[in-house]
C-alpha positions as CSV (number, residue, x, y, z in Angstrom):
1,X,-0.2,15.9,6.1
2,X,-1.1,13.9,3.0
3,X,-4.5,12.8,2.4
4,X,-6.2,10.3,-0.6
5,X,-9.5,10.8,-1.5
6,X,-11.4,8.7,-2.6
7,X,-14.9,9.0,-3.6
8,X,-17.0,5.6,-3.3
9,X,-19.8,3.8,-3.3
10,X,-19.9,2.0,-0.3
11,X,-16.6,1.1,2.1
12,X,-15.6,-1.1,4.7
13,X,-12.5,-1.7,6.9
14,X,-12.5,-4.7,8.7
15,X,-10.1,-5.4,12.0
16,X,-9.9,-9.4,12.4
17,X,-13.0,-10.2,11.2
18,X,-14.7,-7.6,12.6
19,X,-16.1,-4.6,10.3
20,X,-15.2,-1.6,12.3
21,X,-16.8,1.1,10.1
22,X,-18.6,1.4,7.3
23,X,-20.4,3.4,4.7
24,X,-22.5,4.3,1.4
25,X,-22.2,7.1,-0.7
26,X,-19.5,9.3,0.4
27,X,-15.2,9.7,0.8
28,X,-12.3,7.2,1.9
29,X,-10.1,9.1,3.4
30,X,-6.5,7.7,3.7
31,X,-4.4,10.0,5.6
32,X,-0.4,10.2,6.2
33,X,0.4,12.0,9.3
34,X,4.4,13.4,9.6
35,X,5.9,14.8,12.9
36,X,6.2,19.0,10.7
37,X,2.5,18.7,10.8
38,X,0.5,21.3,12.9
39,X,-3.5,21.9,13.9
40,X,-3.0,24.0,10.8
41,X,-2.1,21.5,8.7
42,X,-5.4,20.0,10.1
43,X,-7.8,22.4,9.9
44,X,-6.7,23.4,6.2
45,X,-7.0,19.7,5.4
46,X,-10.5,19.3,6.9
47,X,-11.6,22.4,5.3
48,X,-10.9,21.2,2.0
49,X,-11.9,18.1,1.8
50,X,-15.1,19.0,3.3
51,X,-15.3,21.6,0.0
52,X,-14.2,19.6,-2.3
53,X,-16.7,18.9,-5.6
54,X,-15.7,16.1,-6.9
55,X,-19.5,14.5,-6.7
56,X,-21.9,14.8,-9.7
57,X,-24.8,17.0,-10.4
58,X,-28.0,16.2,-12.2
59,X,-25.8,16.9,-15.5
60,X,-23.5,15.0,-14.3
61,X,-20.7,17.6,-13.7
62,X,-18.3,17.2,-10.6
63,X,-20.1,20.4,-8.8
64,X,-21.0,18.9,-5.5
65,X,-19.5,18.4,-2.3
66,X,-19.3,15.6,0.2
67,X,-21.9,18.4,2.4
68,X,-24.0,18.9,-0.7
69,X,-24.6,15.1,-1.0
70,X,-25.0,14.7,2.8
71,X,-22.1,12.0,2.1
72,X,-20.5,10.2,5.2
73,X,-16.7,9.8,5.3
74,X,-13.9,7.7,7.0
75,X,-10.5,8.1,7.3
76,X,-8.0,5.5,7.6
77,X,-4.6,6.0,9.1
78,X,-1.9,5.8,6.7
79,X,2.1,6.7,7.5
80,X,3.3,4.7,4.1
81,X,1.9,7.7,2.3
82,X,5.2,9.3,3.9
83,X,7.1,6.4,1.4
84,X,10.5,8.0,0.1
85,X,11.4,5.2,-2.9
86,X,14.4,7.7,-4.5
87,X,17.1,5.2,-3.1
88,X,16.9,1.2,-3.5
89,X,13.9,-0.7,-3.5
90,X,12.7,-0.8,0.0
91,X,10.2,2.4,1.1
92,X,12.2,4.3,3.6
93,X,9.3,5.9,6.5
94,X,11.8,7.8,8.1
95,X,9.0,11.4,7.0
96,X,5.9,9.5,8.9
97,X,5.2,10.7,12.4
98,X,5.8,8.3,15.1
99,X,2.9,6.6,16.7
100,X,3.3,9.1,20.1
101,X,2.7,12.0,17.6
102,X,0.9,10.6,14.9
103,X,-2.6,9.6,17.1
104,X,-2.8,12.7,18.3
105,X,-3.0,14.2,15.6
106,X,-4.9,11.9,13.5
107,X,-7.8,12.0,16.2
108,X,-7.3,15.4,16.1
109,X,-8.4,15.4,12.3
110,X,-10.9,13.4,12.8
111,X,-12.9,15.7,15.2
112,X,-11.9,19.0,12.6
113,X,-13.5,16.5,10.0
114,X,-16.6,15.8,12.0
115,X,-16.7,19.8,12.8
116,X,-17.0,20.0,8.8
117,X,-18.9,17.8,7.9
118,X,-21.5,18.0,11.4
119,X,-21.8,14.2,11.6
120,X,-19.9,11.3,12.5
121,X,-16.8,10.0,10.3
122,X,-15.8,6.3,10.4
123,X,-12.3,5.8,11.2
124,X,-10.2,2.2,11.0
125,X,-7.8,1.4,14.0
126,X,-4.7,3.4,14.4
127,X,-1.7,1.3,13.3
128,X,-3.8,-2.1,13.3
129,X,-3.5,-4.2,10.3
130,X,-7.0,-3.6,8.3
131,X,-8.9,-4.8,5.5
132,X,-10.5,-1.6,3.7
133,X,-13.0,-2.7,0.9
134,X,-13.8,-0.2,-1.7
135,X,-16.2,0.0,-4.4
136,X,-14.6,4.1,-5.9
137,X,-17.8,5.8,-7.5
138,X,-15.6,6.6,-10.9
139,X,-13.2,6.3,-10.2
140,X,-12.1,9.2,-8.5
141,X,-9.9,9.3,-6.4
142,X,-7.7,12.8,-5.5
143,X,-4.2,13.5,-3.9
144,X,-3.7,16.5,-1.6
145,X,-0.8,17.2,0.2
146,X,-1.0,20.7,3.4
147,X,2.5,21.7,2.3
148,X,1.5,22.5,-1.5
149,X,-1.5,25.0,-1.1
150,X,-0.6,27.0,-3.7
């Protein structure tokens, strides 16, 4: 499971002209779901995110967490994280889980998320084409992939 942080401002992601989450201060989530992953994989994941200082202090030091700044969060389904470029030019997505195990484990994540964080998380539309507007607070913005923990 492959996840990009992002730590913003405000965010939006709009489905057909609808906005179908948004929020202020807090984390874009855009995660990559493949068919190894496990409720491990999830639970790790949602665990460190939730732990994750990467917001400011008063001196301006990244000390905080998301839970220290009562930030909100939303995550955004994402299989081209999965891209393998290392032959020709077209992004091969043969390492992102298909659809039939992807959502379940995606909404899975979501509710560990929500466990972490005790509130809500905003989430775009599972394999919908979406508009995500970003202002990222930095920027920051953090790569973290459940198969390198060490």
């Amino acid at each position: 499971m492959k996840a990009v942080i992002q730590r913003v401002k405000s965010v939006s992601v709009t489905v057909d002209t609808k906005v179908v989450s948004s929020i202020e201060i807090g984390l874009l989530i855009l995660l990559g779901i493949e068919s190894e992953d496990t409720q491990e994989d999830i639970d790790w994941l949602a665990g460190k995110i939730a732990r994750l200082r990467i917001f400011s202090d008063e001196n301006d030091a990244m000390n905080l967490s998301i839970l220290d700044v009562n930030g909100d969060a939303i995550v955004v389904s994402q299989f081209t994280l999965h891209a393998s470029t290392k032959k020709g030019n077209r992004p091969s997505f043969i390492m992102a889980a298909r659809p039939d195990i992807a959502i379940p484990l995606y909404e899975a994540f979501v509710l560990q998320l929500e466990k972490e964080l005790n509130k809500k998380v905003g989430t775009g539309i599972f394999g919908a084409m979406m508009d995500v507007a970003l202002v990222n607070d930095g920027p920051v913005t953090i790569v973290i992939d459940s198969k390198n923990r060490t």
